[in-house]
C-alpha positions as CSV (number, residue, x, y, z in Angstrom):
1,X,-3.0,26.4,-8.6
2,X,-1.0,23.2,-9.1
3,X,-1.8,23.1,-12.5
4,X,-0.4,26.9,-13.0
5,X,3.0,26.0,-11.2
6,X,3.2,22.6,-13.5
7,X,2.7,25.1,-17.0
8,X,5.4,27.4,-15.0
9,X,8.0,25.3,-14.0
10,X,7.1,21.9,-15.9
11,X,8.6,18.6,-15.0
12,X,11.8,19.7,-12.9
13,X,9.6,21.0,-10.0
14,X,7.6,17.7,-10.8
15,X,10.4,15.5,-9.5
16,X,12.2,17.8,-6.9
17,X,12.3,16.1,-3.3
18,X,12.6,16.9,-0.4
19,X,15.3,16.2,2.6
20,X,12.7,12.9,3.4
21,X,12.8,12.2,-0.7
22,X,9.6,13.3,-1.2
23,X,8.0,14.5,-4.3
24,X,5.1,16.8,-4.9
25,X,3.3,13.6,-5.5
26,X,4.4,12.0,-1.9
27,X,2.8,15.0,-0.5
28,X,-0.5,15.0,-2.2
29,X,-0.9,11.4,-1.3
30,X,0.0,12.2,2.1
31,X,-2.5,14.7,2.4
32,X,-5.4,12.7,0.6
33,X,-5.4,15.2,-2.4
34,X,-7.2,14.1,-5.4
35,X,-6.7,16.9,-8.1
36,X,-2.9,17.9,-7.4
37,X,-2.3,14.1,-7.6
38,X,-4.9,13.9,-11.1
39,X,-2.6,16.6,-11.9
40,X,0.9,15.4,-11.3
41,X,0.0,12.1,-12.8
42,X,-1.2,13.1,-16.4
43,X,1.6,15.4,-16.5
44,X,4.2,12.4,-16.0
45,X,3.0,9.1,-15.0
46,X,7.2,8.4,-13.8
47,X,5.7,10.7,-10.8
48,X,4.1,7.2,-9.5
49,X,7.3,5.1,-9.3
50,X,9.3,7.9,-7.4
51,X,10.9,6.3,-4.1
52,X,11.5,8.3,-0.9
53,X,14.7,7.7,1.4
54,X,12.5,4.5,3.0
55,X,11.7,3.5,-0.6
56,X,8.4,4.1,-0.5
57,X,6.0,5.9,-3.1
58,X,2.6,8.0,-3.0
59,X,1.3,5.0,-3.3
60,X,2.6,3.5,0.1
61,X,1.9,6.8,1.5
62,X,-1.7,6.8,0.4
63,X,-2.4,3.4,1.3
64,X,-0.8,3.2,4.7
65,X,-3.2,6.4,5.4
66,X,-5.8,4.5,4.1
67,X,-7.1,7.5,1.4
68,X,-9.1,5.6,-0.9
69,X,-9.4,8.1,-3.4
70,X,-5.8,9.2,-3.6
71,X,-5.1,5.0,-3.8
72,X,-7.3,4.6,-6.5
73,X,-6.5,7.5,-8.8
74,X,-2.4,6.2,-8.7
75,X,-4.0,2.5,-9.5
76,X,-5.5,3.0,-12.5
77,X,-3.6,5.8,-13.6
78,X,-0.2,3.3,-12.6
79,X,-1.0,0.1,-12.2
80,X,2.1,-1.3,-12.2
81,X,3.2,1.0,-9.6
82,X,1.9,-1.7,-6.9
83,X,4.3,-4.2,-7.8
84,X,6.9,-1.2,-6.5
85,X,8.4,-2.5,-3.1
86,X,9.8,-0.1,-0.4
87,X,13.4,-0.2,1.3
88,X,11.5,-3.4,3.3
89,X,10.4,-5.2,0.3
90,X,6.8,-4.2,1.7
91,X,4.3,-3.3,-1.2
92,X,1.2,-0.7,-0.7
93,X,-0.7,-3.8,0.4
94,X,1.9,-4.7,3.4
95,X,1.4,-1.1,4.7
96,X,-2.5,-0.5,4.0
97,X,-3.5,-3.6,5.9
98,X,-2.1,-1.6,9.5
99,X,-5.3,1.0,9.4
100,X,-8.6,1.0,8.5
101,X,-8.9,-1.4,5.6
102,X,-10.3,0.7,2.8
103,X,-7.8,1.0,0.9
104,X,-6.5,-2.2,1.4
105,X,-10.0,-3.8,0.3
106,X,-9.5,-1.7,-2.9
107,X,-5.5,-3.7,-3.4
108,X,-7.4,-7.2,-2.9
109,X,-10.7,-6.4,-5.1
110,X,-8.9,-5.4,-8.0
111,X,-8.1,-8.8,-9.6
112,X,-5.2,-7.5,-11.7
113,X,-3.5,-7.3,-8.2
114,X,-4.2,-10.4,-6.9
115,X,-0.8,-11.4,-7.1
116,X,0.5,-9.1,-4.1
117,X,-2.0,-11.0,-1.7
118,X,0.7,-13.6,-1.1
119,X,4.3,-10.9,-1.6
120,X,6.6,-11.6,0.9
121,X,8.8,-8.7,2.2
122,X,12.4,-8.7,3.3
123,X,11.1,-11.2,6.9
124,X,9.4,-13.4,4.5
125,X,6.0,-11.7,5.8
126,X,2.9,-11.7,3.8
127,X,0.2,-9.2,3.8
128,X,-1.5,-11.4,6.2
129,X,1.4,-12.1,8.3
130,X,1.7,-7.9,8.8
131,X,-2.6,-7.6,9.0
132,X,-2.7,-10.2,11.7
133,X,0.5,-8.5,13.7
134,X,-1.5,-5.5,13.4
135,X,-4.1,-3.9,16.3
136,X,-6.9,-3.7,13.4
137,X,-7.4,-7.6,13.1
138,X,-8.6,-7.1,17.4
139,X,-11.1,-5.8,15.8
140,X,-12.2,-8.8,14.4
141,X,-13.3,-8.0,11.2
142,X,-11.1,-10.1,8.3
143,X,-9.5,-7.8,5.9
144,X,-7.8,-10.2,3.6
145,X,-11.2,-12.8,3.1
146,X,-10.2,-13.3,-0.3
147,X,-9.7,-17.4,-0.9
148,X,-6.2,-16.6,-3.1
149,X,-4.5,-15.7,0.2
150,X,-2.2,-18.4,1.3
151,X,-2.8,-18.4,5.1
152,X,-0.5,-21.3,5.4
153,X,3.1,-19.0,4.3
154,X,5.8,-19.0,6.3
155,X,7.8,-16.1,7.4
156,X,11.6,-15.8,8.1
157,X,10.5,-16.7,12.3
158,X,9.1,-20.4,10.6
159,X,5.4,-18.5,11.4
160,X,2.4,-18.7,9.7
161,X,-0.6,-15.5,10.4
162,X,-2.9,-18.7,11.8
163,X,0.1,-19.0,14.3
164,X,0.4,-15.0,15.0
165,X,-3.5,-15.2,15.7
166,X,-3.1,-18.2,17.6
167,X,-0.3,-16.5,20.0
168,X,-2.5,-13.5,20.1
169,X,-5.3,-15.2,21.6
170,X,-7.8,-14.8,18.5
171,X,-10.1,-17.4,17.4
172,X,-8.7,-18.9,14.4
173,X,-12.4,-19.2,12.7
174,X,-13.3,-15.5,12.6
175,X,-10.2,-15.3,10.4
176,X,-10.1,-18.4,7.9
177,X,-11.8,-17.9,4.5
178,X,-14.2,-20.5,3.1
């Protein structure tokens, strides 16, 4: 069907948004839709770099639901998409570290991305400043275990994640990489 409507209407339809700013793109994303987004992508790759009125693109949106699929497909169909920050200067790794961390493993594994590991947003806050402010890290599991991550950054509050652990009551240990 989506390919049908594309052949139809072509790439005007493509980049219409909505009242939020979001694309046909945005929405597949959002609903963890792997051929309309295959789809939207070959027919223009631009699709992937498309901001909503928060500045974010389908690949926030996939990442902060955590679809892995939908996450992957926009990475190595637009890889230099994740360097794309939203209105927060928050990349797709800021926002995928708040759920389940599938997505966000697939960000850190990929070693072309390692370089958004350490990104600070508009509060100076890395992606392990906002993973250890999140209620996944109670769960104790480390998300962000890869030795590049700088656990020593300071945000715009003169904090490092070891210190928001610290004031959260969580043992330091379960969370340092070796």
């Amino acid at each position: 069907m989506t390919k049908n409507i594309l052949e139809r209407y072509g790439r005007d339809l493509c980049k219409q948004a909505d009242q939020n700013g979001w694309t046909p793109l945005h929405m597949a994303a959002y609903m963890d839709n792997i051929e309309p987004t295959k789809l939207l992508l070959q027919y223009d790759r631009e699709l992937a770099y498309m901001k909503d009125a928060e500045g974010r693109t389908a690949l926030h949106i996939a990442a902060h639901c955590n679809w892995s699929s939908v996450t992957k497909e926009i990475i190595s169909m637009c890889p230099d998409c994740c360097e794309v920050v939203d209105n927060e200067g928050r990349n797709a790794l800021h926002l995928a570290v708040h759920n389940w961390p599938s997505a966000a493993l697939i960000i850190q594994n990929n070693s072309s991305l390692r370089n958004l590991l350490n990104q600070k947003d508009n509060d100076g806050n890395t992606p392990f400043h906002h993973y250890c402010n999140s209620s996944f890290v109670d769960d104790q599991r480390p998300v962000l275990n890869s030795p590049r991550v700088d656990q020593m950054v300071f945000n715009k509050k003169n904090q490092t994640a070891n210190q928001i652990l610290k004031s959260r009551n969580l043992p330091l240990e379960d969370f340092m990489v070796t």
